[in-house]
C-alpha positions as CSV (number, residue, x, y, z in Angstrom):
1,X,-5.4,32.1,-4.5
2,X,-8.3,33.9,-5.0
3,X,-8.7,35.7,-1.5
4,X,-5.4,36.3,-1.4
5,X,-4.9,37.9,-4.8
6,X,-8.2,39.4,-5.0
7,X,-8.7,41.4,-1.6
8,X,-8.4,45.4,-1.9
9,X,-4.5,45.6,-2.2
10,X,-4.9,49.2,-0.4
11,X,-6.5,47.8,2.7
12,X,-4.7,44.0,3.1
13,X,-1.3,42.4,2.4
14,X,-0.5,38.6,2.0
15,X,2.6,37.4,3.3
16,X,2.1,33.7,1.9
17,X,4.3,30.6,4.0
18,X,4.7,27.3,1.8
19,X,5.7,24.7,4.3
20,X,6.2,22.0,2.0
21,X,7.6,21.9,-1.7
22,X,6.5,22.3,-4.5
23,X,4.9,25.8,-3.6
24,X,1.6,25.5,-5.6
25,X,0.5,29.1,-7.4
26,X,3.3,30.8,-5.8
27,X,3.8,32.2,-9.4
28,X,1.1,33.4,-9.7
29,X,0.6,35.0,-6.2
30,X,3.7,36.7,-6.7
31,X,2.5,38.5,-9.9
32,X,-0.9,39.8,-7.9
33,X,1.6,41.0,-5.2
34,X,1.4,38.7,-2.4
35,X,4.8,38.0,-0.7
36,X,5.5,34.4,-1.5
37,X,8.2,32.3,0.8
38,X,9.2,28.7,1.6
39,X,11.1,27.3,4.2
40,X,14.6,26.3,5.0
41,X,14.9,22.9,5.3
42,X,12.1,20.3,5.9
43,X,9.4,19.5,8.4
44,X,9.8,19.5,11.7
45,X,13.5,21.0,11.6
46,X,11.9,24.2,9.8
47,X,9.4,25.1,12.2
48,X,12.1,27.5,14.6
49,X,12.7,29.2,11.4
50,X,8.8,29.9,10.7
51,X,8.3,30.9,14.7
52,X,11.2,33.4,13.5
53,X,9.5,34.2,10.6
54,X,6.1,34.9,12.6
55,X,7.4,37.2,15.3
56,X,9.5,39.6,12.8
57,X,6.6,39.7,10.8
58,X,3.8,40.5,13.4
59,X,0.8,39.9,11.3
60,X,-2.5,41.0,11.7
61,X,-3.9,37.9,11.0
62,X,-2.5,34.6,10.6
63,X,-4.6,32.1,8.6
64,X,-4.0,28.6,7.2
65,X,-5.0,26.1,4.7
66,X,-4.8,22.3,5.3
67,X,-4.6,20.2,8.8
68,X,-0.7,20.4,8.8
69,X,-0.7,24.3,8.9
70,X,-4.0,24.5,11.1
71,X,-2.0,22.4,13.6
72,X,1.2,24.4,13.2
73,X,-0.5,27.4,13.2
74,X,-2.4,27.5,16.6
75,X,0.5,25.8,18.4
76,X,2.9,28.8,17.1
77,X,0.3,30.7,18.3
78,X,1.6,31.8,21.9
79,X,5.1,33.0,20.3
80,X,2.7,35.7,18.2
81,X,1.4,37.2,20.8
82,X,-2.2,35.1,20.4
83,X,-2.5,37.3,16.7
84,X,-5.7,36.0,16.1
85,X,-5.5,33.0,13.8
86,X,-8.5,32.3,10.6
87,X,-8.8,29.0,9.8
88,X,-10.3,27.9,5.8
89,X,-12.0,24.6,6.2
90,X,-11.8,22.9,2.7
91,X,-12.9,19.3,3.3
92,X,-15.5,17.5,6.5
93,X,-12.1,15.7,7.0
94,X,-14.2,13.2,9.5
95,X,-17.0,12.5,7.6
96,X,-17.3,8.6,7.5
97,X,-17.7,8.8,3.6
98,X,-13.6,10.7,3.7
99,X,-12.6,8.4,6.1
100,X,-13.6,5.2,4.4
101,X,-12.1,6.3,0.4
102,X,-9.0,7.7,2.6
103,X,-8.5,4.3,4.3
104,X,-7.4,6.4,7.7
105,X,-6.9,3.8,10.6
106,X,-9.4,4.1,13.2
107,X,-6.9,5.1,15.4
108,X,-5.5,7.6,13.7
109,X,-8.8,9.5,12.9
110,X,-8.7,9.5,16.9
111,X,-5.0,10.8,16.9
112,X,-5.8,13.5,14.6
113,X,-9.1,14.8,15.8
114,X,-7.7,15.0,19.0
115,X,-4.7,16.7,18.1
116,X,-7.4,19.3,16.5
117,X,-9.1,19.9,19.7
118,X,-6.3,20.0,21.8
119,X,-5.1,22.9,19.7
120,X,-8.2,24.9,18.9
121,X,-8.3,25.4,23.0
122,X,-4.7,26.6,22.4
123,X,-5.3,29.2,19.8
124,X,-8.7,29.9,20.1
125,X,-9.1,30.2,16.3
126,X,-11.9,31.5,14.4
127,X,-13.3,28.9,11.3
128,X,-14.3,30.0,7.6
129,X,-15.9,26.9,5.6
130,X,-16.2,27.0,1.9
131,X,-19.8,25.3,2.0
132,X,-22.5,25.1,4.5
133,X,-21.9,21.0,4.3
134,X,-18.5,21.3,5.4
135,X,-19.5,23.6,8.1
136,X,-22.2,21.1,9.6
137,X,-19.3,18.6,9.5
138,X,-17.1,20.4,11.7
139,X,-19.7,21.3,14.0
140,X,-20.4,18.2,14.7
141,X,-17.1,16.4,14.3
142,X,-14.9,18.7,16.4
143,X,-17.7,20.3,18.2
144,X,-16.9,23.9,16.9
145,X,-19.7,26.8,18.0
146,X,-21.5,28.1,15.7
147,X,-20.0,31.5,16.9
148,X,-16.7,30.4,15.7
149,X,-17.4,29.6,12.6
150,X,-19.1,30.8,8.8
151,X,-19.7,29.5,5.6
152,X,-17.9,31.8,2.6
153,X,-18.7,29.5,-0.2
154,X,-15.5,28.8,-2.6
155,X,-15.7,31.3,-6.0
156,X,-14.0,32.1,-8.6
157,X,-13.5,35.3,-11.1
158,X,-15.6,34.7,-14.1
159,X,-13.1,37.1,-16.0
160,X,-10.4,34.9,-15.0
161,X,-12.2,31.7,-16.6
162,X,-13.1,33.3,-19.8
163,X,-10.5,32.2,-22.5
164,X,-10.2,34.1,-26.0
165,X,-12.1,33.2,-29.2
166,X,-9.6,30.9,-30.3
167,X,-8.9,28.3,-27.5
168,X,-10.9,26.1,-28.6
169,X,-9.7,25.7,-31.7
170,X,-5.5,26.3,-30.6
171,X,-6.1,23.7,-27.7
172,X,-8.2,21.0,-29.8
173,X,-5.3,21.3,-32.3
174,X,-2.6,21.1,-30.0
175,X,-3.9,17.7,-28.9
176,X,-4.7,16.2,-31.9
177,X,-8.7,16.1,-31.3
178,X,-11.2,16.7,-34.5
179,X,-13.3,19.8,-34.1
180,X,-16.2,17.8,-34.3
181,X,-15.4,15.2,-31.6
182,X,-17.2,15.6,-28.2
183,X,-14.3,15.9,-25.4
184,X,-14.7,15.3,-22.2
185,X,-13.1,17.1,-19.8
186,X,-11.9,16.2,-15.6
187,X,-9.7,18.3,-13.7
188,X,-8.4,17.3,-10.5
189,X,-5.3,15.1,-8.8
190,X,-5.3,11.4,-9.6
191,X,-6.2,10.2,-6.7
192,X,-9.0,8.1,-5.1
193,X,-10.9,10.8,-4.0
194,X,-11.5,12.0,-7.7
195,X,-12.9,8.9,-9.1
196,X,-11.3,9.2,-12.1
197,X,-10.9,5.2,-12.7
198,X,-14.3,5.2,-13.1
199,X,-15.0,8.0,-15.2
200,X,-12.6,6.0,-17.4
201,X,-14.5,2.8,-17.1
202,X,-18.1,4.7,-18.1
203,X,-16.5,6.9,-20.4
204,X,-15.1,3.0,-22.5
205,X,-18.5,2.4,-22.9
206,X,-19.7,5.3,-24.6
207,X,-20.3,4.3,-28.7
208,X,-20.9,7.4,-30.2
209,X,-19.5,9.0,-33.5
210,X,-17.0,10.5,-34.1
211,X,-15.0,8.7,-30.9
212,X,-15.1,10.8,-28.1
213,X,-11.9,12.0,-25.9
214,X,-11.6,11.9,-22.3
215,X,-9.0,14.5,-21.0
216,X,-7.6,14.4,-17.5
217,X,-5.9,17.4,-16.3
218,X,-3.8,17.1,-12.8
219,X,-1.1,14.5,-11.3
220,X,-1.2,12.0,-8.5
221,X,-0.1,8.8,-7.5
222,X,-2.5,6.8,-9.5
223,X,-1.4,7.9,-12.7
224,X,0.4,4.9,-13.8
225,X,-2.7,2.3,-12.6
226,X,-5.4,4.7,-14.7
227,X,-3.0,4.9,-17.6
228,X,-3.0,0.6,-17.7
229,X,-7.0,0.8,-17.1
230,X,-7.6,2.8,-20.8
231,X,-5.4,0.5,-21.9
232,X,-7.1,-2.7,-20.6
233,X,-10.2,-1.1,-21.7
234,X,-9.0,-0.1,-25.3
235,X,-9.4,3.6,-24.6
236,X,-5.9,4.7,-24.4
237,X,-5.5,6.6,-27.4
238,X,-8.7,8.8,-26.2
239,X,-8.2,9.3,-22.8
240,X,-5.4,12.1,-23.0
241,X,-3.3,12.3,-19.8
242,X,-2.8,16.5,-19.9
243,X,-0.6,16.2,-16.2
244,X,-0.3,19.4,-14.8
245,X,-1.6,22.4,-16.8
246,X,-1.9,26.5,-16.2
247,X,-4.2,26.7,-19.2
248,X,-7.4,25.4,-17.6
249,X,-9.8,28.2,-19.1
250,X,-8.4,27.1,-22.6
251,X,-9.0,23.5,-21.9
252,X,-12.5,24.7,-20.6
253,X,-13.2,26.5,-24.1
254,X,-12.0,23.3,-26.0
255,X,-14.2,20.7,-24.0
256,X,-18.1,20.0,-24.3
257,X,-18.6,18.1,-20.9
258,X,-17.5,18.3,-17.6
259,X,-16.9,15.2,-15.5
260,X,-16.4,15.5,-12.1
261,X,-17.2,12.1,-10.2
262,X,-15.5,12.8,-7.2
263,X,-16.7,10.7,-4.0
264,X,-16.3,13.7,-1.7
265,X,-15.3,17.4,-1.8
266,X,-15.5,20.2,0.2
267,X,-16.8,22.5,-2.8
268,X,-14.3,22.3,-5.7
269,X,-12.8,25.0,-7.6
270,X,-12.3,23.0,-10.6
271,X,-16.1,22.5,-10.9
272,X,-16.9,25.9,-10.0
273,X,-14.8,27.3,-13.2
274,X,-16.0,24.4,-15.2
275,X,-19.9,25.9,-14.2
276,X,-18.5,29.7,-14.5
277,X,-17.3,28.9,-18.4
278,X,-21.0,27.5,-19.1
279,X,-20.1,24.0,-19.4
280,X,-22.6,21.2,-18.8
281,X,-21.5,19.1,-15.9
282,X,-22.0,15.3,-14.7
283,X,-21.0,15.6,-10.9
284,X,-21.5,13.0,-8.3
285,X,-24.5,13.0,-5.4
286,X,-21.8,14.5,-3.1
287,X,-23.3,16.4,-0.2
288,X,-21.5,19.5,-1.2
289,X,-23.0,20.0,-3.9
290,X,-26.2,19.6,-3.2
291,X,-26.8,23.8,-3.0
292,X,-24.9,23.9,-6.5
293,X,-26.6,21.9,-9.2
294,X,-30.1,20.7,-9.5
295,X,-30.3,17.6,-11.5
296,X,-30.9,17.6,-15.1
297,X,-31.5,21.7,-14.6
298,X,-27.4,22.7,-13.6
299,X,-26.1,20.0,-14.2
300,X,-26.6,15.6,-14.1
301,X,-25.9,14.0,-10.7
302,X,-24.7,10.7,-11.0
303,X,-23.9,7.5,-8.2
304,X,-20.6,8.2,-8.2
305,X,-19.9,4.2,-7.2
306,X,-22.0,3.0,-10.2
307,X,-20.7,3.0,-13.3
308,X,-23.4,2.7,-15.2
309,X,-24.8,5.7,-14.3
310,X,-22.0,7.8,-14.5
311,X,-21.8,6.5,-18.4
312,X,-25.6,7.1,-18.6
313,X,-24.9,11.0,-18.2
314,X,-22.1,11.0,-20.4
315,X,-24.3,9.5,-23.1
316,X,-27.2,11.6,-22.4
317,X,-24.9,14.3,-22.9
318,X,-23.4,13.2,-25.7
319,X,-27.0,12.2,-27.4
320,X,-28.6,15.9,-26.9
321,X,-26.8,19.4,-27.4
322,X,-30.1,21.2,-26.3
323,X,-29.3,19.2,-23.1
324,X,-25.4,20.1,-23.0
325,X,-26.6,24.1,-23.8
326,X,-29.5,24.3,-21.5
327,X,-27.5,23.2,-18.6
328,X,-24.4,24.7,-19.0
329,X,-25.8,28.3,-19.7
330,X,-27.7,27.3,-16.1
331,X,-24.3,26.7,-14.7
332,X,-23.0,29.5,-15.7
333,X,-26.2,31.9,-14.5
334,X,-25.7,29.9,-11.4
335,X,-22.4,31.2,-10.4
336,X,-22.7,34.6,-11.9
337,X,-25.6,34.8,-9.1
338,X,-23.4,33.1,-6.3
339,X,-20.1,32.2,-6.7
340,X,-18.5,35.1,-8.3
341,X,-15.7,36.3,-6.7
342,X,-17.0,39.6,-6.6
343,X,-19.5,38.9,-4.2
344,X,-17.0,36.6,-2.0
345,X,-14.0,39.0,-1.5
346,X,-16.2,41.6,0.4
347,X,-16.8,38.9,2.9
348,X,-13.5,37.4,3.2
349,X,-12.4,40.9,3.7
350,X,-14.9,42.0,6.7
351,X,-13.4,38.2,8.7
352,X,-9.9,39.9,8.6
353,X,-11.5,43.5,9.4
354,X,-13.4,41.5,13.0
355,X,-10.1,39.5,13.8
356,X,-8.2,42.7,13.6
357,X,-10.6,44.4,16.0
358,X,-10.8,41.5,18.0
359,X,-14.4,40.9,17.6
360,X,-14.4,37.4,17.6
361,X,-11.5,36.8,19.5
């Protein structure tokens, strides 16, 4: 969303292809002025109409987002005319850690990775990570040269995350929380990945007054078995389910703490606005973040598979607003510095400049 909205609108154009329903941000896109289209029909039976699609088209640049598209992409590739093809890495998809929370099959990690490099011969495509973790993970996992590949960190527009004076007051109201109780606050799907059954089970343990709130922003298949954990655990009235939400700077102004537990990530967005709006953070020992918070300085890493220390953060943070301030005016300084959008786009914007010339093709 960010690239594609944000590049110079006098230099690039995005034509943006959902291939699935529900078409994530396509509001959005379409009020920055991106093009914004689905497909007729379903998977595979859509795919002749997307080939269509491509060769009236005759883009530039064709680049894609997730290992569906990435496969789809290169293998249209010969009916384009080999337009060069930009591929955004988002997760080390064959990291043991993503295998083992995704519970692939042994022999479908096989399956896939070989469908990847089967392809990648196919289309030759060129490889844009959004950390320097997931880079190292597909340069060892699918044997990408470094020649084919960068690292443009994920970023976000600090303007963008900024909500008016009010939100926290308007959102805090809205959901019934006190002004002076600390809320939590986790963004993200509910799904295994996120760890968000645990951040419920640390966050049942906390005893401090007033009663704090948990809120969980996002949707997912677990839903209904974290909904029956805060109520096993007693919790249910302060863990506030918010399901999907377009308001996220709002419900960044209302909260105190961000808790982000995930097991693995690529480098996400959520926690980079969550830093951007100078919120202190509890994040996980993730690899990918390693280059984005310093313990107890940007933020408190936590064991992400030890409950206890993920509700020994939440306390600590609880226990000392020097602590919460210090941190989160670090967090914010932090991606002011480095992941700003501002300093991103240029970047972004000189890959589609070399595949358009061919320089790395």
């Amino acid at each position: 969303m960010t690239v594609a909205a944000g590049c110079d609108p006098a230099r690039f154009c995005h034509d943006v292809t959902f291939l699935r329903q529900p078409a994530d941000l396509a509001a959005e896109l379409r009020a920055a002025g991106c093009t914004v289209r689905g497909l007729p029909g379903t998977l595979p039976w859509s795919l002749p109409a997307l080939a269509r699609r491509l060769r009236v088209a005759r883009p530039d640049v064709v680049q894609t987002w997730q290992f569906e598209a990435d496969v789809i992409g290169r293998m249209l590739s010969p009916l384009t005319g080999r337009v060069p093809i930009v591929v955004s890495l988002q997760l080390p998809s064959y990291d043991p850690r993503v295998i083992e929370v995704a519970g692939w099959p042994a022999a479908s990690v096989k399956r896939r990775k070989a469908i990847e490099r089967f392809t990648m011969r196919v289309a030759k495509p060129y490889f844009v990570a959004c950390s320097e973790f997931v880079a190292r993970s597909a340069r060892i996992d699918l044997g990408i040269p470094p020649d084919r590949i960068e690292t443009i960190p994920n970023a976000v527009d600090l303007e963008a995350v900024a909500a008016g004076a009010d939100a926290r007051t308007s959102v805090r109201r809205s959901l019934s929380i006190a002004d002076d109780a600390l809320l939590y606050l986790n963004v993200g799907r509910l799904d295994p990945q996120k760890n968000q059954r645990r951040l419920i089970e640390a966050f049942a343990m906390l005893e401090s007054q007033p009663e704090p709130v948990l809120a969980i922003a996002g949707t997912g298949p677990l839903e209904r078995d974290l909904r029956g954990a805060a109520a096993r655990l007693g919790v249910a009235d302060r863990v506030r389910f918010l399901g999907p939400r377009e308001d996220v700077p709002a419900l960044l102004a209302a909260a105190d703490v961000f808790a982000f537990p995930s097991l693995f990530e690529g480098l996400g967005v959520a926690l980079l606005e969550a830093m951007g709006a100078g919120l202190s953070c509890v994040v996980s020992q993730a690899e990918a973040f390693d280059d984005l918070i310093t313990d107890s300085v940007t933020g408190l890493r936590v064991a992400a598979d030890v409950t206890g220390a993920i509700h020994a953060a939440l306390a600590a943070l609880a226990e000392d607003p020097e602590l919460r301030l210090r941190t989160g005016e670090a967090a914010r300084a932090v991606i002011r510095a480095e992941y700003d959008s501002s300093r991103t786009l240029p970047r972004w914007e000189a890959v589609y400049e070399r595949a358009v010339t061919a320089s790395f093709g």
